[in-house]
N, C-alpha and C positions, 0 to 999 in steps of 0.2 A: 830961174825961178822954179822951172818943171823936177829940177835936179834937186833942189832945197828942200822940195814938196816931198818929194821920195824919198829920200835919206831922211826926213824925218817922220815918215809915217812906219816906213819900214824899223828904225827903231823903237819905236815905240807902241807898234801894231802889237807886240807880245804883251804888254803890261796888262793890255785888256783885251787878252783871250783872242784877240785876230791876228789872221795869216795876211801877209802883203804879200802879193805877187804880183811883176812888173809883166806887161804884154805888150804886143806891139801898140802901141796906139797909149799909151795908158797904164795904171796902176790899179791893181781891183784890191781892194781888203773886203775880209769876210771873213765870219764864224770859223776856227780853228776847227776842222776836221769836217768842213759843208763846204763843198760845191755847187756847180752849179747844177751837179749832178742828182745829190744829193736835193737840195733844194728844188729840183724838177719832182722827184720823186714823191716829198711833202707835200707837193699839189696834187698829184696827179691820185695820191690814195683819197684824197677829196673828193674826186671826180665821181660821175654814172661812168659805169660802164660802157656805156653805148656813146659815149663822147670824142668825137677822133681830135688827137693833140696836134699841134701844130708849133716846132721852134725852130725862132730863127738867128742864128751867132754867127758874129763876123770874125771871131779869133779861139785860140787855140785855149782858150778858159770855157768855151761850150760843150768842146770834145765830150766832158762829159754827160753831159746834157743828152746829147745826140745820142749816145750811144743807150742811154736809159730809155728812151725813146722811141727805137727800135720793135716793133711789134705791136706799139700802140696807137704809134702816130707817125707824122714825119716830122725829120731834119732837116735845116734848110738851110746852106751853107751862103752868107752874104760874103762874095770877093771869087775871087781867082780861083775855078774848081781843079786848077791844075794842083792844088796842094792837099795831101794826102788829109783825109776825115773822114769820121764817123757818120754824117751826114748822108741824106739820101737822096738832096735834092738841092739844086744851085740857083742863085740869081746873084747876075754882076756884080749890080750897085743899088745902092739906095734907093733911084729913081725905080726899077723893076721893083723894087718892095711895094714901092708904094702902087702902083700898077698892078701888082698881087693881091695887097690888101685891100684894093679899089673892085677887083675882080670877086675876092671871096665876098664881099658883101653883097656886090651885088647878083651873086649865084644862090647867098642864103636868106637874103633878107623876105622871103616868103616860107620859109622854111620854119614850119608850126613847131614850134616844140611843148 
C-alpha cells in the first residue's frame, strides 16, 4: 500500500508544481524549489529580533533547516547523533523531546514578554 502510495504521488507530484522526495520513515512533497530550509527562513524574517529559534528534525529533509538556523537559534537533531548534520544539538527519542518540551516551558512560563 506504502509503495502504491509513492509511485503515485511521485508521478504526479510535477503536474502541480511539487517535488516528492522519499526519506527514511516517509515521503515528504512540497513546493518545487522550498525546503525546509527555505521555509524556516520565511518564518524566521517574521520574527523580533530578540527571539531565540528553536528546530527540531529527525531526518535528512531538515538538514536544511539546521543549517539556516545556525546563528540564530539551535538545531536539534531527533535519533542517532552518530550520523553526520547540521544540527547543534541532540536528543534520542521522542520520549527526551517531550522532556525537553516539558522543561522549556516550564523554565519560560514566567518569562514577561
Amino acid at each position: 500500500m506504502e509503495g502504491e502510495i509513492a509511485n503515485q504521488w511521485a508521478g504526479r507530484a510535477p503536474e502541480y508544481g511539487l517535488e516528492y522526495r522519499p526519506f527514511n520513515g516517509g515521503i515528504e512533497i512540497r513546493c518545487c524549489g522550498w525546503d525546509k530550509g527555505a521555509a524556516l527562513t520565511a518564518l524566521l524574517n517574521v520574527q523580533p529580533e530578540n527571539v531565540f529559534e528553536v528546530y527540531v528534525g529527525d531526518d535528512e529533509t531538515d538538514e536544511d533547516a539546521f543549517t539556516i538556523l545556525r546563528g540564530r537559534g539551535i538545531g536539534i537533531k531527533l535519533g542517532d547523533p552518530s550520523w553526520p548534520t547540521a544540527a547543534r544539538g541532540f536528543l534520542p527519542d521522542c520520549r527526551s523531546m517531550l522532556d525537553f518540551l516539558r522543561t522549556w516551558v516550564a523554565l519560560t512560563a514566567n518569562d514577561k514578554r
